[in-house]
C-alpha angles and dihedrals in degrees: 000000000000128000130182125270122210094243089053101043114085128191113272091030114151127220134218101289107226102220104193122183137256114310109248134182091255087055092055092047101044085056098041082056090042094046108030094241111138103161106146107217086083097050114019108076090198094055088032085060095033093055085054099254116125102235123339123296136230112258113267082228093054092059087044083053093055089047084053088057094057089060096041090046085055110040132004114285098232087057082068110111100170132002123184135171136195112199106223098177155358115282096212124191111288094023101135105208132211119193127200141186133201127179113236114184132358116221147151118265130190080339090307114119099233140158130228111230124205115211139187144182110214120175126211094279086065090248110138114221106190137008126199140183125210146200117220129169118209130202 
């Protein structure tokens, strides 16, 4: 596989976008088994409802994982240096997220070259959910 190099990335530069399906019940509780994370607000319908939320929610880890795929899928993970994430907004069952990456400024780190990446989770509706902002050295 082939990965960027610094020389050959340029500012404003996309990366491949990750489009994911609908979020569904089995999705929430898949991650809730690979991660740890029971709380129930994201797979119990009767908490998710007594605690004044319509249905149950996706993770906010899970959305921060699928932005994470956008920069694995792109360069080598080990080639990460910092990785941070604002939730903006609630992913809700049948919200179908794309997830995007641009680089947005190239610059030396630590004495890497590196670039800083600016990510971001939108659903269908066009309401982003998360943003995010990355650290990746290139070769």
């Amino acid at each position: 596989m082939s990965f960027p190099t610094f020389a050959a990335v340029q500012v404003g530069d996309s990366l491949p976008d990750v489009q994911l399906p609908p979020v569904d019940r089995t999705t929430l509780a898949l991650f809730a088994g690979a991660s740890g994370d029971h709380n129930p607000i994201h797979i119990d319908l009767d908490f998710a409802r007594r605690s004044g939320m319509p249905d149950v929610f996706a993770q906010g880890m899970l959305g921060m994982a699928w932005l994470g795929r956008v920069l694995t899928g792109w360069a080598p993970q080990g080639r990460l240096r910092r990785y941070s994430v604002r939730f903006q907004g609630i992913t809700h069952l049948g919200h179908a997220m794309r997830c995007t990456g641009r680089v947005a400024e190239k610059l030396e780190h630590h004495g890497e070259a590196c670039v800083r990446v600016e990510l971001s989770s939108v659903n269908q509706h066009g309401q982003v959910r998360i943003v995010g902002d990355a650290l990746v050295a290139l070769l």
